[in-house]
Biopython code that builds the backbone (N, CA, C, O; Angstrom):
import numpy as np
from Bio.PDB.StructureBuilder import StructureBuilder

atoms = [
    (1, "UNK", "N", (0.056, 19.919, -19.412)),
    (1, "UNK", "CA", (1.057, 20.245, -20.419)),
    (1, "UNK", "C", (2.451, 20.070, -19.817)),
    (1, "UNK", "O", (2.740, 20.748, -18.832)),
    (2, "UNK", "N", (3.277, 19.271, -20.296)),
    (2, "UNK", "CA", (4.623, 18.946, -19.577)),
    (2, "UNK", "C", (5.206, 20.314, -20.298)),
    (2, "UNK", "O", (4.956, 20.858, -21.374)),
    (3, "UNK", "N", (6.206, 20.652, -19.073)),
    (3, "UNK", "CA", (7.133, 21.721, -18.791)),
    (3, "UNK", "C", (8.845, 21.313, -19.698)),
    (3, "UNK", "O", (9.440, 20.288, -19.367)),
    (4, "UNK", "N", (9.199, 21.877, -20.359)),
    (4, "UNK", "CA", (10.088, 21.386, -21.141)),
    (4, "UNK", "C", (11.250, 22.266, -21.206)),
    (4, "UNK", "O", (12.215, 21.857, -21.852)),
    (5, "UNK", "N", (11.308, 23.272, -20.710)),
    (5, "UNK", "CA", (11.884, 24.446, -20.756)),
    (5, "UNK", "C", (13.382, 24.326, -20.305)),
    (5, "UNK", "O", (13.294, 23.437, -19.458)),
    (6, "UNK", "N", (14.461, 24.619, -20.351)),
    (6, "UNK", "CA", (15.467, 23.991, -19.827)),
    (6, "UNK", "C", (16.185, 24.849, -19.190)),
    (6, "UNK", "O", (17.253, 25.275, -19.630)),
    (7, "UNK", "N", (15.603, 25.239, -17.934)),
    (7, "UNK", "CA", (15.745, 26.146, -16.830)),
    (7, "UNK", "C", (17.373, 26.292, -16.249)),
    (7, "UNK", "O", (17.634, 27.381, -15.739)),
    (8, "UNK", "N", (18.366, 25.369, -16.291)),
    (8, "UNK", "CA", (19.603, 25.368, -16.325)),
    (8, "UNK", "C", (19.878, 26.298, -17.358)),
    (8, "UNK", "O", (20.205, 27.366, -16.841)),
    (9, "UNK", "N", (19.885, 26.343, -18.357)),
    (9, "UNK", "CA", (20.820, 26.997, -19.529)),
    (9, "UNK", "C", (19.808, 28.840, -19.419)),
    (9, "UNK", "O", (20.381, 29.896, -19.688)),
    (10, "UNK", "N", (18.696, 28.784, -19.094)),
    (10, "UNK", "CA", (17.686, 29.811, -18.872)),
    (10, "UNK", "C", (18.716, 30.590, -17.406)),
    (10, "UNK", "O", (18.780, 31.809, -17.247)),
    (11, "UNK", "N", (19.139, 29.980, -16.856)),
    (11, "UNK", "CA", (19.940, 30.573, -15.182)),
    (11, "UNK", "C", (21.467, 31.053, -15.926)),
    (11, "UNK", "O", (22.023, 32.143, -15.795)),
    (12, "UNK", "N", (21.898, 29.955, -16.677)),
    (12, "UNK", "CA", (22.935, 30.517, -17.010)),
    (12, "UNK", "C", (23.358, 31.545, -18.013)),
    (12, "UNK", "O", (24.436, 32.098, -18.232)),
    (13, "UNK", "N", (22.136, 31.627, -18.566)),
    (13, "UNK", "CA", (22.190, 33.070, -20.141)),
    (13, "UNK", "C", (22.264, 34.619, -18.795)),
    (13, "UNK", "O", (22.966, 35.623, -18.678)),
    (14, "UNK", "N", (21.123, 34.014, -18.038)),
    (14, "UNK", "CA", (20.526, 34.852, -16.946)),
    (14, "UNK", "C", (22.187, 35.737, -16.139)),
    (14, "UNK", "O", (22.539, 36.883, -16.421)),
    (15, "UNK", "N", (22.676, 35.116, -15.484)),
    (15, "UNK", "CA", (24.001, 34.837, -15.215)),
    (15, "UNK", "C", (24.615, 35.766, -15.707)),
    (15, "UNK", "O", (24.698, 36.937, -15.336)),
    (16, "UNK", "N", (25.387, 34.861, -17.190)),
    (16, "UNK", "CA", (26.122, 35.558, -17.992)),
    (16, "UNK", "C", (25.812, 37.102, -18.394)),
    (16, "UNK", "O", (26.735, 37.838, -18.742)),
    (17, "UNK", "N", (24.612, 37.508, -18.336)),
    (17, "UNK", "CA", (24.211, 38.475, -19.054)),
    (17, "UNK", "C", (24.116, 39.662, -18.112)),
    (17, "UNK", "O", (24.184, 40.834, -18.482)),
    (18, "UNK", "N", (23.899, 39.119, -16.459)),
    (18, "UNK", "CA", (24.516, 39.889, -15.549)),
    (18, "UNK", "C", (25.562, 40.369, -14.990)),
    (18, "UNK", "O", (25.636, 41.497, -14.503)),
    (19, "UNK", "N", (26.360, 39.618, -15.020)),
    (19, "UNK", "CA", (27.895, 39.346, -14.820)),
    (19, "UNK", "C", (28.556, 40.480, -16.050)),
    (19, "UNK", "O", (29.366, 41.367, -15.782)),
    (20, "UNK", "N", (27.898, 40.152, -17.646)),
    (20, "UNK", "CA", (28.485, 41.201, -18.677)),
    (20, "UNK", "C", (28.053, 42.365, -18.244)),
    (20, "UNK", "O", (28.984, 43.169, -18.199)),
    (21, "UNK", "N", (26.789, 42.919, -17.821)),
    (21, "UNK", "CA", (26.175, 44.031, -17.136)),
    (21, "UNK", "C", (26.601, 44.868, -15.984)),
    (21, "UNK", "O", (26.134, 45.987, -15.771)),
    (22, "UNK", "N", (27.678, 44.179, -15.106)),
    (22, "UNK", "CA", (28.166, 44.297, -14.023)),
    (22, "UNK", "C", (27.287, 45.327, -12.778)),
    (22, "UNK", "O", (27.326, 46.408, -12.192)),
    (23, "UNK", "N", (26.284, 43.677, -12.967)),
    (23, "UNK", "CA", (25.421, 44.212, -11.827)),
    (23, "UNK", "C", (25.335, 42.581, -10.641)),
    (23, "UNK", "O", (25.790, 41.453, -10.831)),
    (24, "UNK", "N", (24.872, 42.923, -9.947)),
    (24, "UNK", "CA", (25.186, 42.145, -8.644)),
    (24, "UNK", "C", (23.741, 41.405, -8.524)),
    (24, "UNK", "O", (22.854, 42.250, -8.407)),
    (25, "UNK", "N", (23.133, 39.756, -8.517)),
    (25, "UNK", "CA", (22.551, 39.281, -7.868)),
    (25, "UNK", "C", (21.232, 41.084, -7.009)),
    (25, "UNK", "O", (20.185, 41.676, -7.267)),
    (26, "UNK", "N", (22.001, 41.093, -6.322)),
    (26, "UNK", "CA", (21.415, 41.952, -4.962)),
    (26, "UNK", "C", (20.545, 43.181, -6.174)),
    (26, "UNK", "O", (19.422, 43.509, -5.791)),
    (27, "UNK", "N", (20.993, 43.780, -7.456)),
    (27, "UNK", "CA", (20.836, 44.605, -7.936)),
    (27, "UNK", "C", (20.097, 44.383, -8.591)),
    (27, "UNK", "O", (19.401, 45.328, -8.962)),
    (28, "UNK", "N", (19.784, 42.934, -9.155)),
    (28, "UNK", "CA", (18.974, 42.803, -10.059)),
    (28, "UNK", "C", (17.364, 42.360, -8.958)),
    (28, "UNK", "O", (16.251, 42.568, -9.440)),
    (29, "UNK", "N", (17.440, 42.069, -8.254)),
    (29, "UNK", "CA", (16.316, 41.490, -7.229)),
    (29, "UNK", "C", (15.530, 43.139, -7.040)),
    (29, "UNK", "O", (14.437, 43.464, -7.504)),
    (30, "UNK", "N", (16.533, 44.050, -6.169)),
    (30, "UNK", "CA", (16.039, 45.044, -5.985)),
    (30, "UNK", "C", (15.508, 45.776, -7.132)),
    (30, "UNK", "O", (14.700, 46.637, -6.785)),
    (31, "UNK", "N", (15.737, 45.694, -8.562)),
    (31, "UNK", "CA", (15.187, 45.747, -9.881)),
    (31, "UNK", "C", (13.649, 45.275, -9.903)),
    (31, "UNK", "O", (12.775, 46.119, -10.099)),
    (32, "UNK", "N", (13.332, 43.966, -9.708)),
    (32, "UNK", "CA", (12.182, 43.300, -9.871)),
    (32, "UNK", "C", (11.509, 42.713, -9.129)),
    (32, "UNK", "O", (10.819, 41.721, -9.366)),
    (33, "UNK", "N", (11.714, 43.536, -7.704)),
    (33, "UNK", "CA", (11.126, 43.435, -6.353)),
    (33, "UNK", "C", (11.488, 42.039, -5.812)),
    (33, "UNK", "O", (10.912, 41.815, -4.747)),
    (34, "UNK", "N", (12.127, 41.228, -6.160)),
    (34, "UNK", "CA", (12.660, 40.109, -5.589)),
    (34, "UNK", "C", (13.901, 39.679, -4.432)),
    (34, "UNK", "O", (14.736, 40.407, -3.896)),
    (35, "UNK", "N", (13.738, 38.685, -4.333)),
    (35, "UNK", "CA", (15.003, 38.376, -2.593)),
    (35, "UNK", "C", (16.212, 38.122, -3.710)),
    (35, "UNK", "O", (15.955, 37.869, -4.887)),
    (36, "UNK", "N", (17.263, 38.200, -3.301)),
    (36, "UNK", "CA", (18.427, 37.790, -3.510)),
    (36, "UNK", "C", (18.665, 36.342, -3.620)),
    (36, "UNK", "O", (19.479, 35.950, -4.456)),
    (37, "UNK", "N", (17.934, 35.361, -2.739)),
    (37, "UNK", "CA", (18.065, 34.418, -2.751)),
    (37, "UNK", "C", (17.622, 33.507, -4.226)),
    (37, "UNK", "O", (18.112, 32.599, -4.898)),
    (38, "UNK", "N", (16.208, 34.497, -4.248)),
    (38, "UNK", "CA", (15.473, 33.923, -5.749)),
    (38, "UNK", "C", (15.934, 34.351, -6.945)),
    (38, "UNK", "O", (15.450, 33.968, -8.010)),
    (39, "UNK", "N", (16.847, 35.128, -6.852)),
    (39, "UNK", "CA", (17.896, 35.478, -8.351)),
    (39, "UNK", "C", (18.544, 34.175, -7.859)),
    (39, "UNK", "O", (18.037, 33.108, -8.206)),
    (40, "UNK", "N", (19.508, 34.190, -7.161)),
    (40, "UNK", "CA", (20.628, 33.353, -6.649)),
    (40, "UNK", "C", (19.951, 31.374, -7.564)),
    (40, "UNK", "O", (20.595, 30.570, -8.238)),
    (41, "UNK", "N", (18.455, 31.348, -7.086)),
    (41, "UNK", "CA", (18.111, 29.930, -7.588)),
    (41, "UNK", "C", (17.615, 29.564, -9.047)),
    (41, "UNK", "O", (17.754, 28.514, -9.674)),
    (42, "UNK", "N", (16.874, 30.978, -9.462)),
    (42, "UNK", "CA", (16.922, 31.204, -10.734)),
    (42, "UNK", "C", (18.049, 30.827, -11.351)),
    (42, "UNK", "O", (17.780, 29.942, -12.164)),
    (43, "UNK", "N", (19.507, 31.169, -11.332)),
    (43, "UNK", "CA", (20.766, 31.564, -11.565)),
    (43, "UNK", "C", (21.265, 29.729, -11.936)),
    (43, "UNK", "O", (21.734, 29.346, -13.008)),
    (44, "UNK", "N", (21.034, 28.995, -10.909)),
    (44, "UNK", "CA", (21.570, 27.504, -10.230)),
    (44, "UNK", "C", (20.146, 26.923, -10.873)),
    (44, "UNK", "O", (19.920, 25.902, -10.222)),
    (45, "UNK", "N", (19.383, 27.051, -11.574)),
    (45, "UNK", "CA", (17.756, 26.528, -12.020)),
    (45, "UNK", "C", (17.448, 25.620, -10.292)),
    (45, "UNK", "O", (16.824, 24.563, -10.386)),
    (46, "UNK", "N", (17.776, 25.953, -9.213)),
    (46, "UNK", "CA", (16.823, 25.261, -8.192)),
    (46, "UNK", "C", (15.405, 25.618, -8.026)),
    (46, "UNK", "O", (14.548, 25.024, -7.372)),
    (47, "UNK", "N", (15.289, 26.865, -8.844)),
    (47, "UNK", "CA", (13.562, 26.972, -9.171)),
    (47, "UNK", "C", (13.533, 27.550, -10.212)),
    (47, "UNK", "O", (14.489, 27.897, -10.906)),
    (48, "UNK", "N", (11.911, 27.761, -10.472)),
    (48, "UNK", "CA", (11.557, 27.831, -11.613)),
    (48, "UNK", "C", (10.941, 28.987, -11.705)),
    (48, "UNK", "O", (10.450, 29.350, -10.636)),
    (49, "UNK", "N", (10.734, 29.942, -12.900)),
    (49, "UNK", "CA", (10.503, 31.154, -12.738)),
    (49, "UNK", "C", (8.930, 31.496, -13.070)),
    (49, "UNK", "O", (8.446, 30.814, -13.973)),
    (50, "UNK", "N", (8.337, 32.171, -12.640)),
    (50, "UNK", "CA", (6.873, 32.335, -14.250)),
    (50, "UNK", "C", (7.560, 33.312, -14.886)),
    (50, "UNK", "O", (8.654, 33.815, -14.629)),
    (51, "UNK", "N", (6.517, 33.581, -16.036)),
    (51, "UNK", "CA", (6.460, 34.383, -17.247)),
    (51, "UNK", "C", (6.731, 35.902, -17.040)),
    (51, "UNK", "O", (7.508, 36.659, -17.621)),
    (52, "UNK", "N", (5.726, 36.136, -15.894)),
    (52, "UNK", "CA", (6.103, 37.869, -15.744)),
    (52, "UNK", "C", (7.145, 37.535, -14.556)),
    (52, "UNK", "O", (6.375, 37.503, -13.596)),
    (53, "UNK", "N", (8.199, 37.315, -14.133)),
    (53, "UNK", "CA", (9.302, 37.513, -13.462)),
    (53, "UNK", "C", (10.203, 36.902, -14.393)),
    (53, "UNK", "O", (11.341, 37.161, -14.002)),
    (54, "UNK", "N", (10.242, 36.079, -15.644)),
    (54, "UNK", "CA", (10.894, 35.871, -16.658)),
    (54, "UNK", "C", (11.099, 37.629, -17.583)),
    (54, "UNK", "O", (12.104, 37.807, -18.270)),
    (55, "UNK", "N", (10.557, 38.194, -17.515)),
    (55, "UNK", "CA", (10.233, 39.468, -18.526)),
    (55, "UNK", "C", (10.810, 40.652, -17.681)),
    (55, "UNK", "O", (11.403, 41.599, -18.197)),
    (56, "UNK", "N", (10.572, 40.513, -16.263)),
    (56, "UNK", "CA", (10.710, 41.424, -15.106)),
    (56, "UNK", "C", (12.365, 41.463, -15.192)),
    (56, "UNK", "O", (12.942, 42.533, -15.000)),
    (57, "UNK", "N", (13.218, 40.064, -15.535)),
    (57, "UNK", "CA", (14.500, 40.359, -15.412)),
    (57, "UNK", "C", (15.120, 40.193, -16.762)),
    (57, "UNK", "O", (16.340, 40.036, -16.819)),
    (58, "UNK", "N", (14.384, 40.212, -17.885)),
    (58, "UNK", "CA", (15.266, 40.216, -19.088)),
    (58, "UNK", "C", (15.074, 42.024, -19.083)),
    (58, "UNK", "O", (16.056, 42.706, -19.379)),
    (59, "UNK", "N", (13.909, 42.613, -18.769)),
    (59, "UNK", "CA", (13.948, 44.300, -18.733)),
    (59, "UNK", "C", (15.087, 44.704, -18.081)),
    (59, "UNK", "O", (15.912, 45.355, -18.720)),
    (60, "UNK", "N", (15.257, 44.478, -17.095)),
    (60, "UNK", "CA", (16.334, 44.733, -15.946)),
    (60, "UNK", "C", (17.978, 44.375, -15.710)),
    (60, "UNK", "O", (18.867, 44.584, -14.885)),
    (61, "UNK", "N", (17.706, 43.506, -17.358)),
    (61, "UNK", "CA", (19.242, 43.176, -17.730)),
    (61, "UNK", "C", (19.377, 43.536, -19.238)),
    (61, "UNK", "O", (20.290, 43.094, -19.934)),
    (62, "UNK", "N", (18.041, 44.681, -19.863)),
    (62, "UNK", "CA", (17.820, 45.429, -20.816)),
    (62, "UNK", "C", (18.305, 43.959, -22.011)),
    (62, "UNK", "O", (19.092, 43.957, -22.958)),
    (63, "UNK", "N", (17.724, 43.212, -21.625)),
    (63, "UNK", "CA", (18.346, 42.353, -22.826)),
    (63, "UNK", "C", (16.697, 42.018, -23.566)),
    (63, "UNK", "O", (15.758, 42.798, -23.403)),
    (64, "UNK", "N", (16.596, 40.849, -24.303)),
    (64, "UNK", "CA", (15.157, 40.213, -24.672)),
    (64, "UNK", "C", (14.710, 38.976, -23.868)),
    (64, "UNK", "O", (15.530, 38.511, -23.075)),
    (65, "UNK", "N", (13.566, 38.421, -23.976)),
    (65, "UNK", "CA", (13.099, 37.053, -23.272)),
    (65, "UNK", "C", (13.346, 36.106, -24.371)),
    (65, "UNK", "O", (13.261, 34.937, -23.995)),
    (66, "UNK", "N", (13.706, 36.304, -25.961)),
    (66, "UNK", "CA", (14.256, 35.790, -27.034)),
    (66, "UNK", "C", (15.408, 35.394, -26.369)),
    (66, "UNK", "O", (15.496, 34.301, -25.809)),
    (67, "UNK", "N", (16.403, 36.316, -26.403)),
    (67, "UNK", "CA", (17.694, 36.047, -26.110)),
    (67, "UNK", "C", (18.018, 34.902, -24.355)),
    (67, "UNK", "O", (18.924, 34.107, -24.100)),
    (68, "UNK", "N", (17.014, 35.278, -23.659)),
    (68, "UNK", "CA", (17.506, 34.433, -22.103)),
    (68, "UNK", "C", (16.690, 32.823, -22.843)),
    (68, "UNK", "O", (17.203, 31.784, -22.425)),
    (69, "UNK", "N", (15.712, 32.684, -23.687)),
    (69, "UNK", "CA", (14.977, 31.356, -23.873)),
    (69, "UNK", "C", (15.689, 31.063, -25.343)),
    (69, "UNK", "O", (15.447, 29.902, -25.674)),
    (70, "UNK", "N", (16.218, 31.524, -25.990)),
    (70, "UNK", "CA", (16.767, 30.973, -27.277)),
    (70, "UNK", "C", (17.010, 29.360, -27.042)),
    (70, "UNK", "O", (16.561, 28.637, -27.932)),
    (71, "UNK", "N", (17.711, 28.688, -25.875)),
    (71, "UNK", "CA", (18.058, 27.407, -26.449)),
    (71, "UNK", "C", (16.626, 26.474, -26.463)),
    (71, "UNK", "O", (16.638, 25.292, -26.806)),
    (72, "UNK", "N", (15.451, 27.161, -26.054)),
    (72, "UNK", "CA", (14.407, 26.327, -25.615)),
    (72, "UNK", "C", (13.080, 26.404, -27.046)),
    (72, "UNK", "O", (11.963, 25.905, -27.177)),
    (73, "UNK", "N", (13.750, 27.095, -27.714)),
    (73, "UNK", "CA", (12.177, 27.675, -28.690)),
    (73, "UNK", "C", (12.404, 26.522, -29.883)),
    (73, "UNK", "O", (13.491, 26.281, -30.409)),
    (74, "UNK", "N", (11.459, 26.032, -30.112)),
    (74, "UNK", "CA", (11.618, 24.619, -31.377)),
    (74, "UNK", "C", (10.668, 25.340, -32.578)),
    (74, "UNK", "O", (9.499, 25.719, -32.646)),
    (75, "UNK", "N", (11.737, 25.317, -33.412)),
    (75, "UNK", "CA", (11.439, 25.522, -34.756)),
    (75, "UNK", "C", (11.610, 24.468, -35.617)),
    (75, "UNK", "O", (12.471, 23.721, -35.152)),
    (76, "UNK", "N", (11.216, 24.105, -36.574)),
    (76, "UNK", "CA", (11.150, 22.968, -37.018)),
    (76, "UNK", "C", (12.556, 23.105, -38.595)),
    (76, "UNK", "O", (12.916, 24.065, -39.276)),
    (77, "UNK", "N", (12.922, 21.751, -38.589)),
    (77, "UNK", "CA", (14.336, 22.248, -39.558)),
    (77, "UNK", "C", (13.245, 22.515, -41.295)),
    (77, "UNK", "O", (13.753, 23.158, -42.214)),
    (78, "UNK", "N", (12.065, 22.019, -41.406)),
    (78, "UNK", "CA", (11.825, 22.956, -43.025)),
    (78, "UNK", "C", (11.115, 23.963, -42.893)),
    (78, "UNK", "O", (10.775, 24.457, -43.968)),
    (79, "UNK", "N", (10.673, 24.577, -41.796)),
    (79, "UNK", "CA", (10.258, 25.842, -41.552)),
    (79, "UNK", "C", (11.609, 26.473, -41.238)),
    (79, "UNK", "O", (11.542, 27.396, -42.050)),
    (80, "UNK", "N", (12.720, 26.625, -40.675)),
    (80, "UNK", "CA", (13.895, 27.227, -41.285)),
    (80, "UNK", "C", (14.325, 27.215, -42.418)),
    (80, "UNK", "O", (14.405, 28.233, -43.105)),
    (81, "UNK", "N", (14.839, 25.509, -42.983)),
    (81, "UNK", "CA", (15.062, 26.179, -44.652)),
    (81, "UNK", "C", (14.288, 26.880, -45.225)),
    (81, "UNK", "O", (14.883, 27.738, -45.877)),
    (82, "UNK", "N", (13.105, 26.942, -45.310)),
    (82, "UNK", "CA", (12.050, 28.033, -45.858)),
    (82, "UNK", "C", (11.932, 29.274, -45.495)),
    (82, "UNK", "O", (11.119, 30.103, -45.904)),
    (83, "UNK", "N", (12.744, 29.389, -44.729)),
    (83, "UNK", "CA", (13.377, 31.085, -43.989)),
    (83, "UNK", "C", (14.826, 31.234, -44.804)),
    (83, "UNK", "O", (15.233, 32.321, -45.213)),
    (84, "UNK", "N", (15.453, 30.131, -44.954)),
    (84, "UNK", "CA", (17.010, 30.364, -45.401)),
    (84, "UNK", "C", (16.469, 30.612, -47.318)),
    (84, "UNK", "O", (17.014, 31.375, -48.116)),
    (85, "UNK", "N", (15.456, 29.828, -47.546)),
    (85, "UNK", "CA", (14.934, 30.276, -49.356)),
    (85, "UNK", "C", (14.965, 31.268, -48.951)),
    (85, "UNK", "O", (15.938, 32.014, -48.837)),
    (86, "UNK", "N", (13.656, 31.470, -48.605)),
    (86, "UNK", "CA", (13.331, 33.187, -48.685)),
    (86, "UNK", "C", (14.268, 34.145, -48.830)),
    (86, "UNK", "O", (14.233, 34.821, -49.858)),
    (87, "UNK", "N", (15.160, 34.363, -47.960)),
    (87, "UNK", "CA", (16.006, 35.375, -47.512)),
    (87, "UNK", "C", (17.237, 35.340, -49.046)),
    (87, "UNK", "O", (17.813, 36.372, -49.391)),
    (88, "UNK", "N", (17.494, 33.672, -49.956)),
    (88, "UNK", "CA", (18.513, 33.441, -50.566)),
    (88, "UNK", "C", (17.542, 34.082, -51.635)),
    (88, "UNK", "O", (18.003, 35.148, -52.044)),
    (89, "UNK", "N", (16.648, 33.832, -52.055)),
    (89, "UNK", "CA", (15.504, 34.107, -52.764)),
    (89, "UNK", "C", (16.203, 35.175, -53.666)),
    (89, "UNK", "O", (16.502, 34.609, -54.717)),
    (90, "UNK", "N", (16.638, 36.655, -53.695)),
    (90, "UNK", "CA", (16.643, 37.482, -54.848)),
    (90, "UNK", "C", (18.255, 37.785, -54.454)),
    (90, "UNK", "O", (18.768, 38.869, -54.730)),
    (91, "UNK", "N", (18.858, 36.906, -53.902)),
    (91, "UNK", "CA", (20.391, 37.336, -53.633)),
    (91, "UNK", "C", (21.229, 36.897, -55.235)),
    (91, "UNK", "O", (20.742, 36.207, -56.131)),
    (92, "UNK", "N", (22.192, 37.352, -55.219)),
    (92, "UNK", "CA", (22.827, 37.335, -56.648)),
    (92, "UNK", "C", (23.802, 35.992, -56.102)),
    (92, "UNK", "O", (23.940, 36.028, -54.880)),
    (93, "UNK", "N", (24.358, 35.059, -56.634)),
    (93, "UNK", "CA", (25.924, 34.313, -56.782)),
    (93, "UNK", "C", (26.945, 34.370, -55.602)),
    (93, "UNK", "O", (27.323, 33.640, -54.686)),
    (94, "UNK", "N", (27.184, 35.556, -56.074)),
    (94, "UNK", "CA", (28.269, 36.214, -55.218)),
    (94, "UNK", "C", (27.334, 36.331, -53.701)),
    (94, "UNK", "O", (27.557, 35.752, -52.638)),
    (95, "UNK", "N", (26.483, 37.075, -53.967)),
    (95, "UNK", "CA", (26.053, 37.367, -52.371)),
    (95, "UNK", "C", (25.531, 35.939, -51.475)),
    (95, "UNK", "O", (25.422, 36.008, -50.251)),
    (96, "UNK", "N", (25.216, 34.613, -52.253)),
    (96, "UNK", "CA", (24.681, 33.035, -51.643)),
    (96, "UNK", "C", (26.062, 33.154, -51.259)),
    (96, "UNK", "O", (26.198, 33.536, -50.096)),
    (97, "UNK", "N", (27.098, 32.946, -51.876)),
    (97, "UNK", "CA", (28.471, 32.431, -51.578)),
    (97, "UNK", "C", (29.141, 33.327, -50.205)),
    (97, "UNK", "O", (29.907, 32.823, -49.383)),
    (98, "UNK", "N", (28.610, 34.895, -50.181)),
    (98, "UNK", "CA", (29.601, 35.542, -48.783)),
    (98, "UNK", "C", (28.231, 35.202, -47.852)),
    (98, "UNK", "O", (28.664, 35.553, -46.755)),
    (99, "UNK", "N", (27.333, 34.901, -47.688)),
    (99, "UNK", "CA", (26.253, 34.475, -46.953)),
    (99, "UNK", "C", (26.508, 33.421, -46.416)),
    (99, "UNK", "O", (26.503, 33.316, -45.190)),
    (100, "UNK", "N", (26.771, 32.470, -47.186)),
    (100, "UNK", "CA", (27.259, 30.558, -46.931)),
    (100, "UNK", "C", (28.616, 30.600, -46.083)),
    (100, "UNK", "O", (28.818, 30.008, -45.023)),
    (101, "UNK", "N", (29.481, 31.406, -46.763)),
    (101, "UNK", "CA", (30.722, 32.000, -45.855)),
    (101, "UNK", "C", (30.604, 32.532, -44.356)),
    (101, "UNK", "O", (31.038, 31.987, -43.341)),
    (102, "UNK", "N", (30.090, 33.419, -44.443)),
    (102, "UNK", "CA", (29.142, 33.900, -43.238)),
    (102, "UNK", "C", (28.516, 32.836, -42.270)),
    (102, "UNK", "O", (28.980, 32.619, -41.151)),
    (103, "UNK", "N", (27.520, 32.247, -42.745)),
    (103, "UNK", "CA", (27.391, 30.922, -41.946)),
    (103, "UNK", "C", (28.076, 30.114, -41.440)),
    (103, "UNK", "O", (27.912, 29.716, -40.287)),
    (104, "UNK", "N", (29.254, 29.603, -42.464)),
    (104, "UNK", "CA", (30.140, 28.585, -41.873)),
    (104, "UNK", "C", (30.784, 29.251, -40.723)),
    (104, "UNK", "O", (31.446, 28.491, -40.017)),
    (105, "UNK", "N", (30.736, 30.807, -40.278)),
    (105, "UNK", "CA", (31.612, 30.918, -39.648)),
    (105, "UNK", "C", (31.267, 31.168, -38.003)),
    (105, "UNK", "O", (31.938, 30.915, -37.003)),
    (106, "UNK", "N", (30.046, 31.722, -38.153)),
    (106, "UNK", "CA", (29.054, 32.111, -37.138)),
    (106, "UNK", "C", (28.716, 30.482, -36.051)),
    (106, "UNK", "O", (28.541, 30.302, -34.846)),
    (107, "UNK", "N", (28.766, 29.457, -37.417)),
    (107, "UNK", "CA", (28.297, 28.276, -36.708)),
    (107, "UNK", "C", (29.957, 27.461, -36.084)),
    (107, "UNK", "O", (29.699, 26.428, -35.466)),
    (108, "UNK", "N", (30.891, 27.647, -36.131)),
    (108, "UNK", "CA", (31.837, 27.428, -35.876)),
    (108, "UNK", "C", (32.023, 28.462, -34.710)),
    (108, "UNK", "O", (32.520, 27.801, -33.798)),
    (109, "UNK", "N", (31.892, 29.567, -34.352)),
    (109, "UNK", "CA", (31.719, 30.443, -32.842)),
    (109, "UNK", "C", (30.783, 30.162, -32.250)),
    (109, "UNK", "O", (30.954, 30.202, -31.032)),
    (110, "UNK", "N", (29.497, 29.786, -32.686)),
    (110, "UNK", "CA", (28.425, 29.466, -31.795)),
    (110, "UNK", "C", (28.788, 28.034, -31.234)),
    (110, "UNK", "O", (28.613, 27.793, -30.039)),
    (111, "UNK", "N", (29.338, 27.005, -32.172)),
    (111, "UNK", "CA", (30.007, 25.208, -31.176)),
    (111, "UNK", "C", (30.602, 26.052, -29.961)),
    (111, "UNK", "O", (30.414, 25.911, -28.752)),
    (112, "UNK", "N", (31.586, 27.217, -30.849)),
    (112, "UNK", "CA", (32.762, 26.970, -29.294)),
    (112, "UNK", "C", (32.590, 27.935, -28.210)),
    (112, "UNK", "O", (33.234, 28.017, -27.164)),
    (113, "UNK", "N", (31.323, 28.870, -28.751)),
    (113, "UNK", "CA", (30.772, 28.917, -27.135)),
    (113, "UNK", "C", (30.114, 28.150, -26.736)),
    (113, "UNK", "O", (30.526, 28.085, -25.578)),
    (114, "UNK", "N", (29.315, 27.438, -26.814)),
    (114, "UNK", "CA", (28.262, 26.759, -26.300)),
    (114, "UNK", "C", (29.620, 25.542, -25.815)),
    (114, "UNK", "O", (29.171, 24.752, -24.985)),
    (115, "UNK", "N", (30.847, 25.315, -26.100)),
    (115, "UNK", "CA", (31.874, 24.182, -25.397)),
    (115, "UNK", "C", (32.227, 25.364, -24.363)),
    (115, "UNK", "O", (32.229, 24.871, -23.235)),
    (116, "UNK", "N", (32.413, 26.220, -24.337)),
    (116, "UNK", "CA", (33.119, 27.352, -23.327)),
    (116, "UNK", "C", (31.821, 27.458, -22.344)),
    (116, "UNK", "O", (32.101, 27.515, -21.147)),
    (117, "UNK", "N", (30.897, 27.481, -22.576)),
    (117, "UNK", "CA", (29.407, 27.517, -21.474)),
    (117, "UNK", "C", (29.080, 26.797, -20.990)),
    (117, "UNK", "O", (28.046, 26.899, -20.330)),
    (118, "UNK", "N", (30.032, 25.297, -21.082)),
    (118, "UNK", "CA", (29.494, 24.088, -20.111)),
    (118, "UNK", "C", (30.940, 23.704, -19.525)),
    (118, "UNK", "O", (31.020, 22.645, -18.903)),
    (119, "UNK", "N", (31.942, 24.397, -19.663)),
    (119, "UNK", "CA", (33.058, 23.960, -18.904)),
    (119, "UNK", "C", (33.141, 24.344, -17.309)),
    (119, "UNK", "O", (34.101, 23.974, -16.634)),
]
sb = StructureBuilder()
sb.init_structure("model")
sb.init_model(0)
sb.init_chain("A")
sb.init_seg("    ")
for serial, (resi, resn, name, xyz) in enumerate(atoms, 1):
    if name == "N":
        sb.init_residue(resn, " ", resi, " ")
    sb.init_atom(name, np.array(xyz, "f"), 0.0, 1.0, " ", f" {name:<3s}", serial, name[0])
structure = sb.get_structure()
């Protein structure tokens, strides 16, 4: 089964989410019985993690394994619109329109982080 996972952006959610936490490399290892060094490559994707030391440090940075793998999970685009029916499904006029509003705006902060996360 080829490995597809995109372990760069997985180091850098990792990262970011420590750094917002203001905890140290050193703090999070001693968290999940690990070296410093292997946060440190995690961090830089020079390696690769498994599953339970993937889980070991989304606990330990109290965040989700959703949130550190979000850019990697493939959903397919009409199994979303069929999430975006649903949800539009018993909304009134007014509420499609501050929803659609809502969207345009969320997706316009999500471009310009994701330009601010590769600079």
């Amino acid at each position: 089964m080829e490995d597809n996972l995109n372990y760069e952006l997985i180091g850098i959610r990792i990262r970011e989410r420590r750094i917002k936490a203001n905890l140290t490399q050193e703090k999070i290892a001693e968290k999940i019985g690990a070296s410093t060094r292997y946060i440190s490559k995690i961090e830089t994707s020079e390696t690769k993690m498994s599953l339970n030391c993937l889980v070991a440090i989304a606990n330990a940075l109290e965040t989700t394994t959703d949130h550190l793998l979000m850019d990697n999970v493939a959903a397919s685009t009409p199994q979303l619109i069929g999430e975006f029916e649903t949800i539009l499904d018993d909304c009134t006029s007014e509420e499609i329109y501050l929803i659609a509003e809502l969207a345009k705006t969320l997706k316009k902060g999500v471009r310009a982080k994701n330009l601010k996360s590769f600079e």
